[in-house]
C-alpha positions as CSV (number, residue, x, y, z in Angstrom):
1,X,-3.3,-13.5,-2.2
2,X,-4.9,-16.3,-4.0
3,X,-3.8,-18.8,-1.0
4,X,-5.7,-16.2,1.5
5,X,-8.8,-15.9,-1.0
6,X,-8.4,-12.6,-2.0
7,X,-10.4,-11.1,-5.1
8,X,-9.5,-7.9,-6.2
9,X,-11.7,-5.8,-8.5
10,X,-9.2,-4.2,-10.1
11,X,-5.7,-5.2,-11.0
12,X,-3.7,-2.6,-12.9
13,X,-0.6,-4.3,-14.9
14,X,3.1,-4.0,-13.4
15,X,3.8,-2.2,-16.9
16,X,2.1,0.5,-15.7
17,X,4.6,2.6,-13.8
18,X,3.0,4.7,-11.0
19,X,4.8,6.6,-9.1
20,X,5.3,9.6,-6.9
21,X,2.2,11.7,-7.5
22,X,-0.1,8.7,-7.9
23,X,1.2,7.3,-4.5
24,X,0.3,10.8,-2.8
25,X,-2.7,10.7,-4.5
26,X,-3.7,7.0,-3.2
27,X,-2.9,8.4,0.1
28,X,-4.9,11.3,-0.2
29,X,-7.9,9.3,-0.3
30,X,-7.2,7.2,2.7
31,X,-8.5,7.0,5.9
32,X,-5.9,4.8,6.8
33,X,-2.5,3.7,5.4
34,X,-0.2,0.7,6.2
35,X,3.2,0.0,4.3
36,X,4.8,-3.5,4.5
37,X,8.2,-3.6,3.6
38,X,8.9,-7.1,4.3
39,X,9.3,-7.9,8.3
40,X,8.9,-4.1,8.7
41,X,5.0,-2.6,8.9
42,X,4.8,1.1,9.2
43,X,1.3,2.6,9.9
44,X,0.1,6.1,9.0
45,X,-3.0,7.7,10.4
46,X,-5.8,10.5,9.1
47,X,-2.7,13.0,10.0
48,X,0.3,11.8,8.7
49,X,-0.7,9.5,5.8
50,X,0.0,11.8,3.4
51,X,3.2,13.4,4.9
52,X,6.8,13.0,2.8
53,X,7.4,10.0,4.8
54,X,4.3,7.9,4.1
55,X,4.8,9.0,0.5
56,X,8.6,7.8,0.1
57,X,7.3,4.5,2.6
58,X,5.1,3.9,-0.7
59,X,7.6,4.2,-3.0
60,X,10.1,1.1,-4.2
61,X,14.1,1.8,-5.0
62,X,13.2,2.8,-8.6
63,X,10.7,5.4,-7.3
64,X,7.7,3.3,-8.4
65,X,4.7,2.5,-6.3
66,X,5.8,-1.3,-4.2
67,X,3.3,-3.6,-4.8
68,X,1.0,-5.1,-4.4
69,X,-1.0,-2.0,-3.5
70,X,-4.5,-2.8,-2.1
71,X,-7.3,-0.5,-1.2
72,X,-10.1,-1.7,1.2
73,X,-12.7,0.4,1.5
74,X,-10.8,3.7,3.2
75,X,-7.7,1.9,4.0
76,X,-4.6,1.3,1.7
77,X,-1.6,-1.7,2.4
78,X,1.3,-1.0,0.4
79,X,3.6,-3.6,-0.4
80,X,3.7,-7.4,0.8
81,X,4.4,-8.5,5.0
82,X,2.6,-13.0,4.9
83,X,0.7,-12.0,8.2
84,X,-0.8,-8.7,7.2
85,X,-2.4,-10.7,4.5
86,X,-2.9,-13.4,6.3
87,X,-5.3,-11.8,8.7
88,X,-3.3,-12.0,11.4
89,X,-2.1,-8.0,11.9
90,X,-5.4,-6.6,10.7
């Protein structure tokens, strides 16, 4: 993120485990929610965003939010995919 210029305002330690009900609750919130799991990108709208499948999509093998999790304004990326950060998907 640093090589993109991306500041976050809040960065929550890896030691803090967050998992399935956190995850629904991130996606709760959103307007918008878009999970990277590497070359794969999975997009979930105002309908399905909070739907079992968006909330296991958010979810790593150890059933702990992926990261990096970022929230931008009403939309949420979950995980890491090099050209949805670098500008080039959104």
């Amino acid at each position: 993120m640093d090589a993109n210029s991306i500041e976050p305002k809040e960065v929550v330690s890896a030691s803090k485990k967050l998992g399935k009900k956190d995850a629904a609750e991130i996606a709760k919130a959103a307007s918008k929610l878009i999970v990277a799991k590497g070359k794969k990108i999975s997009e979930f709208g105002a309908a399905d965003k909070d739907s079992k499948e968006a909330i296991e999509a958010m979810l790593g093998p150890t059933g702990n939010l992926r990261a990096p999790t970022l929230r931008a304004g009403k939309t949420v990326i979950v995980g890491f995919n090099e050209e949805l950060y670098g500008g080039k998907l959104l």
